[in-house]
C-alpha positions in Angstrom: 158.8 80.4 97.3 158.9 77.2 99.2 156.7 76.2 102.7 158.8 73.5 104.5 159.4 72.6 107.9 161.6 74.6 110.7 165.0 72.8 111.1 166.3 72.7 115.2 168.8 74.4 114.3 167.2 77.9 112.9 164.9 78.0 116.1 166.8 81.2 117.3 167.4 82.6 114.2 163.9 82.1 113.2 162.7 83.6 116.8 165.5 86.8 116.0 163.1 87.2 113.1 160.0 87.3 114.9 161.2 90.1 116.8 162.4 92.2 113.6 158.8 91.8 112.4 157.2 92.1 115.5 159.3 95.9 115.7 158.2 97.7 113.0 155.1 98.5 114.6 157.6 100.9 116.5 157.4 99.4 119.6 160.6 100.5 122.1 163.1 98.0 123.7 161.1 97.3 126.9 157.8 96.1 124.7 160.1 94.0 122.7 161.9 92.6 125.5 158.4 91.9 127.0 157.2 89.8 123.7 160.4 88.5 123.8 159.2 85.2 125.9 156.0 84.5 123.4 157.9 85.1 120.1 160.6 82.9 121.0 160.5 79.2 119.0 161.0 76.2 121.0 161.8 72.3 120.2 158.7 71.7 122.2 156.8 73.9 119.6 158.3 71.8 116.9 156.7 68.6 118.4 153.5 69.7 119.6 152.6 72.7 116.8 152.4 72.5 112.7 154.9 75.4 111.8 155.8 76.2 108.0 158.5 78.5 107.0 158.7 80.3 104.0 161.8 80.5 101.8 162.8 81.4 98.6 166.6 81.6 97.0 167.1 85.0 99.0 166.5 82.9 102.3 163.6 82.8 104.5 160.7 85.1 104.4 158.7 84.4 106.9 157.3 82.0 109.2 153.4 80.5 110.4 152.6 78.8 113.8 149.4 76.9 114.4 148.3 75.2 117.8 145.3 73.2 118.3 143.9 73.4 122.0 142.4 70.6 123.9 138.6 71.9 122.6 140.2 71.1 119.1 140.2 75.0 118.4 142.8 75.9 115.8 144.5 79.3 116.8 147.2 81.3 114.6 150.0 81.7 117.1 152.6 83.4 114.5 152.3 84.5 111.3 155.6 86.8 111.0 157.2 88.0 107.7 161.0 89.2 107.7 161.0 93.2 107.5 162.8 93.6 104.4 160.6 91.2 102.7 156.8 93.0 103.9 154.7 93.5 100.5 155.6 90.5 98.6 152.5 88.8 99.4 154.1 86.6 102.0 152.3 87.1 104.7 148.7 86.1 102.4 150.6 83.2 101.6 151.5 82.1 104.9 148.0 82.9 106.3 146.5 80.9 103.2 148.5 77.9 104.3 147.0 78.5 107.8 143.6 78.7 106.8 144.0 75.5 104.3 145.8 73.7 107.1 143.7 74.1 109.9 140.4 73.2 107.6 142.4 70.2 107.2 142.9 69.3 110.9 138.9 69.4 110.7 138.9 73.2 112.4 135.6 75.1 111.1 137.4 78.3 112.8 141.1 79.9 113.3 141.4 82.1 116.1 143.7 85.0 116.3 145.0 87.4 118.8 146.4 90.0 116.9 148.9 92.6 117.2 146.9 95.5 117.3 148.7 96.9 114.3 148.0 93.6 112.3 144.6 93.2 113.1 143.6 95.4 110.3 145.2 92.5 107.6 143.2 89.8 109.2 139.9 91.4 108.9 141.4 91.8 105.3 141.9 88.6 104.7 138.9 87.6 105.6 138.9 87.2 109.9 136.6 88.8 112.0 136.7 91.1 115.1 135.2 88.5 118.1 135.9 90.5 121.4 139.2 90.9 122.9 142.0 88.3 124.5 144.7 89.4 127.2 148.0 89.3 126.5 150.3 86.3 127.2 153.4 88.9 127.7 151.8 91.9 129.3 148.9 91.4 132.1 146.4 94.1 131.4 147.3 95.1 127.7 144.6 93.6 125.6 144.4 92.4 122.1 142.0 92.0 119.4 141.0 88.3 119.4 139.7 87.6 115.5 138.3 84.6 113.9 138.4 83.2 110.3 135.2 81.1 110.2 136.5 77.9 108.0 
């Protein structure tokens, strides 16, 4: 398994993946339309974020996003793994790189508003439960917010 950079030219393929992994928490169409917006990969997230995709000879596996806000906060905006490829340890992997890379931005924190169904493998991997953060696709749902002290 490789980390490299997202080409241009996989943004929506990569984004189409997103939403596979963001489904099999069983949400129904409307939810996934409604995430649709915040899971979607943009050229402007390739210039202003540090994204890593992970690939392998069986073709990519997952993908990480990390955005740094203007308090110089690191936050874990994706970490999605391709359905067919869940229990490989990709998603550690991917959340390692996160860790490792916001530690190297100078971060002593990485703050995460989790799916409420993933929450449970952030607190496993060491994050913990700080409160909660409104939704950036649906005003009024709220999510755990977790952070992985650095």
């Amino acid at each position: 398994m490789i980390l490299r950079p997202p080409k241009a030219d996989e943004l929506q393929s990569l984004s189409e993946m997103c939403l596979r992994s963001k489904s099999v928490w069983n949400y129904d169409d409307a939810m996934l339309d409604a995430f649709r917006g915040e899971l979607t990969l943009t050229e402007e997230d390739l210039e202003k974020d540090a994204i890593v995709v992970a690939e392998d000879r069986r073709g990519v596996a997952g993908l990480a996003e990390i955005s740094v806000d203007e308090t110089g906060t690191s936050h874990l905006d994706k970490l999605f793994v391709e359905p067919t490829r869940l229990g490989e340890g990709t998603g550690k992997m991917l959340y390692v790189w996160a860790c490792r890379f916001a530690q190297g931005l100078g971060a002593h924190e990485l703050v995460i508003e989790a799916d409420p169904d993933a929450a449970p493998f952030y607190v496993h991997m060491g994050a913990e439960q700080a409160g909660e953060a409104e939704s950036g696709s649906i005003p009024g749902r709220y999510l755990p917010r977790l952070v992985h002290r650095l």
